[in-house]
VOVEX-489221 format. One record per residue (C-alpha): x, y, z; residue in three letters. Coordinates in nm, 4 decimals, decimal comma. Each point is the difference from the previous one (the first is absolute). Layout:
REM residues N
+----------+----------+----------+------+
|       c1 |       c2 |       c3 | code |
+----------+----------+----------+------+
|        X |        Y |        Z |  ALA |
...
+----------+----------+----------+------+
***
This chain:
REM residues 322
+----------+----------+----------+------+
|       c1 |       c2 |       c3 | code |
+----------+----------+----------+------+
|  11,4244 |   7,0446 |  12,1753 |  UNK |
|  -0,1646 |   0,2063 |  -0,3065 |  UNK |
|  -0,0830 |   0,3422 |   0,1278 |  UNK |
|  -0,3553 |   0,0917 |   0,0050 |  UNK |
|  -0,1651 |   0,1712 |  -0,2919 |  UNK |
|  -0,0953 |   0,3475 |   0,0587 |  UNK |
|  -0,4016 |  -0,0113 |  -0,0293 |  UNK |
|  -0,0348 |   0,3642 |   0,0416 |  UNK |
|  -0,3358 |   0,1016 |  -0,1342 |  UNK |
|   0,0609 |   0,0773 |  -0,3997 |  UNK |
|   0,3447 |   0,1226 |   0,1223 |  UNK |
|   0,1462 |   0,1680 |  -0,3226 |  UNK |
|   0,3978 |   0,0861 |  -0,0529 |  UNK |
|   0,0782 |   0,2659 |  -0,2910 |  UNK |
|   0,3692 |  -0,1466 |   0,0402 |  UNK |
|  -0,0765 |  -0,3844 |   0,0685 |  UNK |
|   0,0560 |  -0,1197 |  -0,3592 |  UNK |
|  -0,2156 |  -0,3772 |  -0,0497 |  UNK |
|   0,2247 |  -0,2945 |   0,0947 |  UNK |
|  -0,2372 |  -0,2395 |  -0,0211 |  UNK |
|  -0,3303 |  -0,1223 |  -0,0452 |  UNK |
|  -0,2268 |  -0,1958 |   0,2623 |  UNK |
|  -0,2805 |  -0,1732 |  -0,1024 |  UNK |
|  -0,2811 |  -0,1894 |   0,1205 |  UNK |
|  -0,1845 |  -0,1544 |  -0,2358 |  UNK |
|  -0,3517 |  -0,1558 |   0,0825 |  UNK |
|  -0,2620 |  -0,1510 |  -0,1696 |  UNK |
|  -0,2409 |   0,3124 |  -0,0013 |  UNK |
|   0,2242 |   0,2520 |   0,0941 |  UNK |
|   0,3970 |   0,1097 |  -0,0720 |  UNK |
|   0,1921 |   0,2316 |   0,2716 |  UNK |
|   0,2995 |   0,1532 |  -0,1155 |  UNK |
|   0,2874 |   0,2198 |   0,2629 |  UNK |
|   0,2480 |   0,1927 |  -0,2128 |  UNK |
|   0,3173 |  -0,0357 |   0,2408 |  UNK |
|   0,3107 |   0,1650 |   0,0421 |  UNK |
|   0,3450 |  -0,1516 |   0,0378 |  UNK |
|  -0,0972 |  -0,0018 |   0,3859 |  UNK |
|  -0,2675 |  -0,1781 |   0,0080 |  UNK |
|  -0,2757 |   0,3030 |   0,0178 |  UNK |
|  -0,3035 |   0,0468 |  -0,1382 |  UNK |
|   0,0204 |   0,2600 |  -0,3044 |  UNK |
|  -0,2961 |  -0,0592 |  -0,0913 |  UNK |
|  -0,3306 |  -0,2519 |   0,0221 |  UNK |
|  -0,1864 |  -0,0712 |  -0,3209 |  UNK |
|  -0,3205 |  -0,2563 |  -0,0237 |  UNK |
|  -0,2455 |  -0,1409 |  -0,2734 |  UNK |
|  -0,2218 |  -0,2472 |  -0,0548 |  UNK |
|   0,1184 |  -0,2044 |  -0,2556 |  UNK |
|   0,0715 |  -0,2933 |   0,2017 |  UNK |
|   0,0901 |  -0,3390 |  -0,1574 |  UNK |
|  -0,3601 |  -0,1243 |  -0,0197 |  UNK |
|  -0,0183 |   0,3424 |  -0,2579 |  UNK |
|   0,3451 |  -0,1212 |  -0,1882 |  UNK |
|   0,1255 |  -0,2059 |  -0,2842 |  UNK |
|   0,3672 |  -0,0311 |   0,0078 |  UNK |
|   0,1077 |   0,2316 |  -0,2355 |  UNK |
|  -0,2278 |   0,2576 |   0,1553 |  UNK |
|   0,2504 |   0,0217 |   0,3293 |  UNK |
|   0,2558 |   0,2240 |  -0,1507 |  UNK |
|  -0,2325 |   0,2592 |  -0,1587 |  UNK |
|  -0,1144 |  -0,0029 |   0,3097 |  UNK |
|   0,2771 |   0,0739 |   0,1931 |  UNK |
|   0,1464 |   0,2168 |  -0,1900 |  UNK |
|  -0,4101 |   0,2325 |  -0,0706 |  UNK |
|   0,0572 |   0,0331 |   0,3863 |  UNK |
|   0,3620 |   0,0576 |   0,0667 |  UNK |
|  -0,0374 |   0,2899 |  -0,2303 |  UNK |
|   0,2668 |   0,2937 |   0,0841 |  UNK |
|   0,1624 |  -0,2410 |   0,2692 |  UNK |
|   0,1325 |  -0,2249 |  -0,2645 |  UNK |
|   0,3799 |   0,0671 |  -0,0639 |  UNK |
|   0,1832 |   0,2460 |  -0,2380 |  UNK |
|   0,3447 |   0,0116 |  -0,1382 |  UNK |
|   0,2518 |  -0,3091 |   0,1176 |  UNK |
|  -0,2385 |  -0,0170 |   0,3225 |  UNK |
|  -0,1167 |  -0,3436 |  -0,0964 |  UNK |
|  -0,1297 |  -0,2244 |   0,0614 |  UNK |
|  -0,2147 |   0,0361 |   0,2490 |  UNK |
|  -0,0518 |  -0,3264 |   0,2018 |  UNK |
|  -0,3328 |  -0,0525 |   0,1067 |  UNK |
|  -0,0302 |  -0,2824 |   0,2526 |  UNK |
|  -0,3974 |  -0,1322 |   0,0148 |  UNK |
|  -0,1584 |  -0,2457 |   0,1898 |  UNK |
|  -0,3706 |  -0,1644 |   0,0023 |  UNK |
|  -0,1375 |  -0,1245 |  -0,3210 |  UNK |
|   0,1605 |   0,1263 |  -0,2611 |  UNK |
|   0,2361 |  -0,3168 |   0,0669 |  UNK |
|  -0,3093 |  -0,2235 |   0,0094 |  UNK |
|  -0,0542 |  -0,2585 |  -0,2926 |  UNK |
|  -0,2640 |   0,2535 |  -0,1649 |  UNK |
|   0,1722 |   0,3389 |   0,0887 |  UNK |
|   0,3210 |   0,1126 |  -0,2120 |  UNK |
|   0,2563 |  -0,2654 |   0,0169 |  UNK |
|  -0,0087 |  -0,3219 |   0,2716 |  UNK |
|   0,2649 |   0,0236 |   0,2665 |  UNK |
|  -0,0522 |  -0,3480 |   0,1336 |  UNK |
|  -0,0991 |  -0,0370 |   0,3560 |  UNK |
|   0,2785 |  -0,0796 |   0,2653 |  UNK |
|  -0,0703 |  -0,3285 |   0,2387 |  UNK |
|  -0,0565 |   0,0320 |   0,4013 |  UNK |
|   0,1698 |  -0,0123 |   0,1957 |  UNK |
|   0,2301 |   0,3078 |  -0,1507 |  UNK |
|   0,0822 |   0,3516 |   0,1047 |  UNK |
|  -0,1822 |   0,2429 |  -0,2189 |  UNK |
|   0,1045 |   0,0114 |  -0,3492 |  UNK |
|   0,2266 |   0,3325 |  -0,1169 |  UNK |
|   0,1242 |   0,0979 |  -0,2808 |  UNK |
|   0,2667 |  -0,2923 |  -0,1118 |  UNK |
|  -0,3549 |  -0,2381 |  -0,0647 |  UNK |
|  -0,1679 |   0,3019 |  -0,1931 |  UNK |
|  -0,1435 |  -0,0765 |  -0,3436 |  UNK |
|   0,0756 |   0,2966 |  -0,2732 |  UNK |
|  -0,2443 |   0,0396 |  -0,3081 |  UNK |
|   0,1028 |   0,1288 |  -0,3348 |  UNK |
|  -0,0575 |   0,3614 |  -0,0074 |  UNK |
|   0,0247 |   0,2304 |  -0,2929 |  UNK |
|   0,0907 |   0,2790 |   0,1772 |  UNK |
|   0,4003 |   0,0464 |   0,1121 |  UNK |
|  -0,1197 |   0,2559 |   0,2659 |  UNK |
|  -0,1529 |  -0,2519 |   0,1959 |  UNK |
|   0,1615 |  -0,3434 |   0,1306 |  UNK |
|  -0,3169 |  -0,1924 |   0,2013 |  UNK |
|   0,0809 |  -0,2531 |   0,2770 |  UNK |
|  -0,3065 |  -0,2209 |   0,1078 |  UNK |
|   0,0370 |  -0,1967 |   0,3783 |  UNK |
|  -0,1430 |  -0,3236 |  -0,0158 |  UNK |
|  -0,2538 |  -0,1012 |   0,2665 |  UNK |
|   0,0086 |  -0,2840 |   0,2194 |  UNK |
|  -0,1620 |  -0,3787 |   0,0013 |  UNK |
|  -0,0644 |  -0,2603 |   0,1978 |  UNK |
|  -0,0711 |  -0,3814 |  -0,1371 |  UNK |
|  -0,1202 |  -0,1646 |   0,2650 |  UNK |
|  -0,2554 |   0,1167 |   0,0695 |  UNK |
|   0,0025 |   0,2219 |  -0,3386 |  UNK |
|  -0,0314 |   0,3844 |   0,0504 |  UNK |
|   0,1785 |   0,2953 |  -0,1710 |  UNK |
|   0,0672 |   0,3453 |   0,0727 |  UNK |
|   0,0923 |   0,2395 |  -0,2086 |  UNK |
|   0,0520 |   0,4038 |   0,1264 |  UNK |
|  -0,0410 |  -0,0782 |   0,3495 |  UNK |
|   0,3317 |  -0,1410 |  -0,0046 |  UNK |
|   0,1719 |   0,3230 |  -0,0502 |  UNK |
|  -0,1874 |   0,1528 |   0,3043 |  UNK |
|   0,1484 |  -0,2755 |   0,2241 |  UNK |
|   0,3467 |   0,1170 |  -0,1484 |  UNK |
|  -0,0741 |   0,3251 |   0,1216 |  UNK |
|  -0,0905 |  -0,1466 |   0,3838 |  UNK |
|   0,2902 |  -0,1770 |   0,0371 |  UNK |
|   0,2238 |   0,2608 |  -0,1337 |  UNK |
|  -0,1726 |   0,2465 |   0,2798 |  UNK |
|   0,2036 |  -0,1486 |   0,2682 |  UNK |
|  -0,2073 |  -0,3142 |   0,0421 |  UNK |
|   0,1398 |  -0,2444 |   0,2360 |  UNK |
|   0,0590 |  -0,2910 |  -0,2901 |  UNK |
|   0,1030 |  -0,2266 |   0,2957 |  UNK |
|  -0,3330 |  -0,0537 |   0,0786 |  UNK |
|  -0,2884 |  -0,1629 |  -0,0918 |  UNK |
|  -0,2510 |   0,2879 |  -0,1041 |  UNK |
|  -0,3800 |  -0,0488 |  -0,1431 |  UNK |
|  -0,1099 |   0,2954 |  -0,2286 |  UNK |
|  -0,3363 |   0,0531 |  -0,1556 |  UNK |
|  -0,1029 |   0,1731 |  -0,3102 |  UNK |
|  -0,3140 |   0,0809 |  -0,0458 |  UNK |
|  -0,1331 |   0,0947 |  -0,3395 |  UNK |
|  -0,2278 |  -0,1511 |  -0,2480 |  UNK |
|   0,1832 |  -0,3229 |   0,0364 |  UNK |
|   0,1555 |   0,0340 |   0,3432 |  UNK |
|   0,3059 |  -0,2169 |   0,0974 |  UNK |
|   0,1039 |  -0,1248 |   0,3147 |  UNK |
|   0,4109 |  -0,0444 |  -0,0396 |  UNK |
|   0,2412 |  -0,1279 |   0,2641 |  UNK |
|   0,3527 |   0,0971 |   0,0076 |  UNK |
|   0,3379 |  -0,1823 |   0,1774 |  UNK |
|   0,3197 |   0,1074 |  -0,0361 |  UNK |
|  -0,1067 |   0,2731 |  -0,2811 |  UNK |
|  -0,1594 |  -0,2999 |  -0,1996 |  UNK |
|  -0,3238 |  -0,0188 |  -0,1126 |  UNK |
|  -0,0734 |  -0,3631 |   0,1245 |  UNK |
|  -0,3755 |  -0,0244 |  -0,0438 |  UNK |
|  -0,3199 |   0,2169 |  -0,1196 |  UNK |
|  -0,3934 |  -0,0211 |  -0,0394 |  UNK |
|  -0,2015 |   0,2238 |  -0,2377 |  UNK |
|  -0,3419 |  -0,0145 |   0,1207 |  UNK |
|  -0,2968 |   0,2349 |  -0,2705 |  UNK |
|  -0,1742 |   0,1546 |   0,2727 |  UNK |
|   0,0387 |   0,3300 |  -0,1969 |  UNK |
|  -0,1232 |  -0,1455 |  -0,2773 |  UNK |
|  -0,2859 |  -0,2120 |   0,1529 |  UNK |
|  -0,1589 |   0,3353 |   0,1890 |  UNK |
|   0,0184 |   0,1484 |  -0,3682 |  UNK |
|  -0,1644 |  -0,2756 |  -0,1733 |  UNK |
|  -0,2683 |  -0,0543 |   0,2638 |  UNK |
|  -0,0558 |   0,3868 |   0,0583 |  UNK |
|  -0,0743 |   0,0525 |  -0,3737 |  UNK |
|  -0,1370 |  -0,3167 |  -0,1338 |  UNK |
|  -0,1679 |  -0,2296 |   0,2807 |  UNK |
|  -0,2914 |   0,0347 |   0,1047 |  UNK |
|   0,1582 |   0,2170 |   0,2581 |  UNK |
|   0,0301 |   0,2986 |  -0,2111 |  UNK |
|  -0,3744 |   0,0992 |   0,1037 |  UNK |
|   0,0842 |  -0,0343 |   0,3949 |  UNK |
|   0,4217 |   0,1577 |  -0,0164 |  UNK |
|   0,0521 |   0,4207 |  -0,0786 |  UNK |
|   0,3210 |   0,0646 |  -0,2031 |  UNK |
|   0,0941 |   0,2471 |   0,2796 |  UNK |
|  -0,0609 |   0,0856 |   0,3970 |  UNK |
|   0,1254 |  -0,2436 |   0,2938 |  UNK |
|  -0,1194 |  -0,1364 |   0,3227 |  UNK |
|   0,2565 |  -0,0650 |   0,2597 |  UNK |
|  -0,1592 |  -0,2289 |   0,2005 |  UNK |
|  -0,1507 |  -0,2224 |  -0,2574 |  UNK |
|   0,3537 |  -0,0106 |  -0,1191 |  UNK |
|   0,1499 |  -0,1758 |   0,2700 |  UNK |
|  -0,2744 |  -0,2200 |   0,1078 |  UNK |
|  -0,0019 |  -0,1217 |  -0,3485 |  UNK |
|   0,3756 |  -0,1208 |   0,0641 |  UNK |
|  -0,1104 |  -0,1250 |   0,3116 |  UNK |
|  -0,2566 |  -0,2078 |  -0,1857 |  UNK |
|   0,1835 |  -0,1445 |  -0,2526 |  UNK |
|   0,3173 |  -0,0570 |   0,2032 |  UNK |
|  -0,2407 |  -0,2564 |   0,2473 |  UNK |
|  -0,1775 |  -0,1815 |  -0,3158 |  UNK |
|   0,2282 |   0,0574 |  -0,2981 |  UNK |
|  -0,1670 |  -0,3135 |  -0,1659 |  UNK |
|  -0,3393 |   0,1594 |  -0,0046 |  UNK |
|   0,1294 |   0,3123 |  -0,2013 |  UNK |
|  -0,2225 |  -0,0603 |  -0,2717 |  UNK |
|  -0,3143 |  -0,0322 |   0,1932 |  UNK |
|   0,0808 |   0,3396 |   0,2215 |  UNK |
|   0,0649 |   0,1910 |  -0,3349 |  UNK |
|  -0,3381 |  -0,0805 |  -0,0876 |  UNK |
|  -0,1418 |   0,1054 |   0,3308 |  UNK |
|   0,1129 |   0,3297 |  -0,1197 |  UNK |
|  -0,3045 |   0,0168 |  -0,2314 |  UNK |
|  -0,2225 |  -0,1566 |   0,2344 |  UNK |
|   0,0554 |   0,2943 |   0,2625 |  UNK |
|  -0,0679 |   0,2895 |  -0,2573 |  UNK |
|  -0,3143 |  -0,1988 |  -0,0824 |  UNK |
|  -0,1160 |  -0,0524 |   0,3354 |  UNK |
|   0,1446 |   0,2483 |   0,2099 |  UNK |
|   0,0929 |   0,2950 |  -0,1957 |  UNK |
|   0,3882 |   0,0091 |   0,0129 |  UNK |
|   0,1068 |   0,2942 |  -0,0960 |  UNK |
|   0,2495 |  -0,0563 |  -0,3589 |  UNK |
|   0,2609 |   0,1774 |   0,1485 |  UNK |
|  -0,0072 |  -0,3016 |   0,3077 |  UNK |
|  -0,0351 |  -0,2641 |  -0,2767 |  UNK |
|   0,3166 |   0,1442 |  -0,1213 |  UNK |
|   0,2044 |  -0,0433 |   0,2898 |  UNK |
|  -0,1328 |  -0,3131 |   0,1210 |  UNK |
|   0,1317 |  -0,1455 |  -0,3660 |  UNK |
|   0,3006 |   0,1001 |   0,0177 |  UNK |
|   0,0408 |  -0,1331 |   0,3831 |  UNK |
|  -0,1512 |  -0,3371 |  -0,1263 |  UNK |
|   0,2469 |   0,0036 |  -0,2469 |  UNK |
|   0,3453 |   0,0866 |   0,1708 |  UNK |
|  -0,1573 |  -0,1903 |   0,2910 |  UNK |
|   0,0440 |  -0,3170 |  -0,1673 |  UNK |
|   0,3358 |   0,0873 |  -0,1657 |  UNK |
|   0,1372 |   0,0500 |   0,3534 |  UNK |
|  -0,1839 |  -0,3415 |   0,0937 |  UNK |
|   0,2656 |  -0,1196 |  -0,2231 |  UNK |
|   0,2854 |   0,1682 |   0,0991 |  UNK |
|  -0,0683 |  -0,0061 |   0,3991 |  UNK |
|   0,3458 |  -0,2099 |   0,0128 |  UNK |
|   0,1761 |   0,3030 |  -0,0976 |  UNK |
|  -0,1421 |   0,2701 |   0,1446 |  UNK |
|  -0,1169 |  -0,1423 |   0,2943 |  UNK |
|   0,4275 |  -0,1389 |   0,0756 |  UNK |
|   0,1913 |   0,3208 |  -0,0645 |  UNK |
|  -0,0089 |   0,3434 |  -0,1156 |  UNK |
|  -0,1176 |   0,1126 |  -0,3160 |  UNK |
|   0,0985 |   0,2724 |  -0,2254 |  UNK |
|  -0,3230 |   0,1246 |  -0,2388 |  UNK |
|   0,1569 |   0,1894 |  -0,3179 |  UNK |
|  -0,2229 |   0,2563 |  -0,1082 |  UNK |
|  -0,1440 |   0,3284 |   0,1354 |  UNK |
|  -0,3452 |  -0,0235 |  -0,2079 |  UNK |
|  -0,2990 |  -0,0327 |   0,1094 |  UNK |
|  -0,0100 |  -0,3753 |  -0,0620 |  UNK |
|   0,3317 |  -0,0261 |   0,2291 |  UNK |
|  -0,2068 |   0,1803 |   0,2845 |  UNK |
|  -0,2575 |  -0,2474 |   0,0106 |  UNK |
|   0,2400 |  -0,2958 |   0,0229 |  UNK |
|   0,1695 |   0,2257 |   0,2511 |  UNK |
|  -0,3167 |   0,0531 |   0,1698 |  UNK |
|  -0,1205 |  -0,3783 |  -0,0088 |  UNK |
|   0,3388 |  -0,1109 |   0,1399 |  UNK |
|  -0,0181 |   0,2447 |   0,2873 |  UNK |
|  -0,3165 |  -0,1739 |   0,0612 |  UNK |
|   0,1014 |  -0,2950 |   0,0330 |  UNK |
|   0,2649 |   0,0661 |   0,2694 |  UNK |
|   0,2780 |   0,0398 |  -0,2639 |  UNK |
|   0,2141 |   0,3157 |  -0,0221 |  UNK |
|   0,1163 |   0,0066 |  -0,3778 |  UNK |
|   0,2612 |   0,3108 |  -0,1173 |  UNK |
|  -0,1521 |   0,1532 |  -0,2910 |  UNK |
|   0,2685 |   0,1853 |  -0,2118 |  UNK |
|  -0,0420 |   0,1663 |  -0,3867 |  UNK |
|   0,0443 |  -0,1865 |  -0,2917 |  UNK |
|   0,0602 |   0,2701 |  -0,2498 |  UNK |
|   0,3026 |   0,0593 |   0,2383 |  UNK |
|   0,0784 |  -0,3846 |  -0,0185 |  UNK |
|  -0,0435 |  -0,0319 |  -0,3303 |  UNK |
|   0,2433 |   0,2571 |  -0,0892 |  UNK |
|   0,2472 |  -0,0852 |   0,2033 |  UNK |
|   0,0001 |  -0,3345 |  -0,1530 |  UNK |
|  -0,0018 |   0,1451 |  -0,3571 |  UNK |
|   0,3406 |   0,2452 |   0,1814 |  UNK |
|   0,1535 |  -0,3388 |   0,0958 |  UNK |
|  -0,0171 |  -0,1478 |  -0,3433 |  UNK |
|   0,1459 |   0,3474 |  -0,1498 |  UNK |
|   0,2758 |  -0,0155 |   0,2021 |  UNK |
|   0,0432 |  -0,3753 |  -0,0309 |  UNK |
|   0,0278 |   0,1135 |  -0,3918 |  UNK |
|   0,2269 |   0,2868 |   0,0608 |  UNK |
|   0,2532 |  -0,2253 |   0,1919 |  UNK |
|  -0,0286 |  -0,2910 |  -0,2762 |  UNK |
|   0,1202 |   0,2683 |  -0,2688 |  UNK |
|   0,2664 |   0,1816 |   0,1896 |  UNK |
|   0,3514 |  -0,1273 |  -0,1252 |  UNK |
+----------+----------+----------+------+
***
């Protein structure tokens, strides 16, 4: 079992010398842990130069602008730096070609290394996942399932988790396989229809309402098929009766992951589910679950992601010891 990273808050060692690099590499955003030889957090470093900011050869300036005084002297190098998400995607910095379900989660013996100028660094990119029939991909989330199963997961059983995010994913596991998934755009749906439907006059970009929240779900769970014409209803109701944004906003976003759970009811609805994620977004899939009689576990997916980005290190330390 990989030992848990240390996720002290901006823990810093004078004597911890950089043993690796961690890196999680999104489309809008990149997340980088500077990690001892234990598996600790030296330090956490972040920008925004995601891939959808990125043209290949602008991934290694990159790294390297941010790594700044963590980046190796002397014989020190080099410095692995295992990533996940999409720099590994087909427009990020090199493609490291999707595994096929049912698999475990890739590690470091499928990673894809790009040419790199550099001899400080040496970059390791986990592949995602796919599925072909029905098609889906993931691609970053993959890595956080690594880390729940290397947590002490029973990997006998058959396990549901859920992801939420802007495209959330619904995966289930057997025997520490990823047999199956669904990726469902609910994040990206409430973003499209909060900013550029006619909904963005009736929907605040912040405050909540509890109660609209989860009679929303309740909604949408009992008529899943008449999503489109409830969404609209939205409008209607600001019109008519003066709904406040701030209710317009939560009763979208219950609408919403109401009908992805409409979906899913055969998993969540059968046997326990684990939500990844501590975010706000997690809460409210935590929250509509609870709802609906379910009891999810909700644990943090920085923590999970990490420890799946530890398990590959140590899969790569093993691999090159003689």
């Amino acid at each position: 079992m990989t030992a848990p990273p240390d996720l002290s808050p901006d823990r810093t060692s004078d004597t911890s010398a950089p043993a690796w690099i961690a890196a999680d590499w999104g489309t809008s955003q990149l997340r980088l842990w500077v990690m001892d030889a234990r598996n600790q957090v030296i330090a956490r470093l972040t920008s925004d130069r995601g891939m959808s900011r990125l043209c290949p050869q602008d991934y290694e300036p990159t790294l390297l602008d941010l790594l700044g005084d963590h980046l190796p002297t002397g014989e020190n190098y080099p410095l692995p730096v295992i990533c996940c998400g999409m720099a590994g995607s087909r427009q990020g910095w090199a493609e490291a070609p999707y595994a096929s379900a049912p698999c475990p989660p890739p590690g470091i013996a499928e990673a894809t290394q790009p040419a790199i100028t550099d001899p400080r660094l040496a970059v390791y990119l986990l592949p995602g996942i796919k599925t072909t029939d029905p098609t889906d991909v993931m691609r970053g989330e993959e890595t956080q399932i690594a880390g729940f199963l290397s947590q002490g997961s029973n990997q006998q059983e058959t396990q549901v988790i859920c992801l939420p995010g802007t495209h959330s994913k619904w995966v289930r596991l057997d025997q520490g396989q990823v047999t199956s998934f669904s990726t469902f755009m609910t994040g990206e749906m409430f973003a499209l229809l909060r900013g550029q439907s006619v909904l963005r006059h009736c929907v605040s970009e912040e405050g909540w309402d509890d109660a609209a929240f989860t009679q929303a779900i309740s909604e949408s769970l009992a008529a899943p098929a008449s999503i489109s014409a409830q969404l609209f209803r939205l409008r209607a109701d600001a019109l008519l009766t003066g709904q406040r944004p701030e209710t317009g906003r939560a009763r979208l976003s219950g609408l919403l992951i109401g009908a992805e759970l409409a979906a899913t009811q055969h998993d969540w609805s059968r046997q326990p589910i684990t939500i990844l994620g501590t975010d706000t977004l997690a809460r409210c899939y935590e929250t509509a679950l609870s709802a609906l009689g379910c009891v999810p576990q909700r644990v943090d997916g920085e923590t999970l992601t990490l420890a799946g980005l530890s398990a590959a290190y140590d899969q790569l330390q093993k691999s090159q010891t003689p």
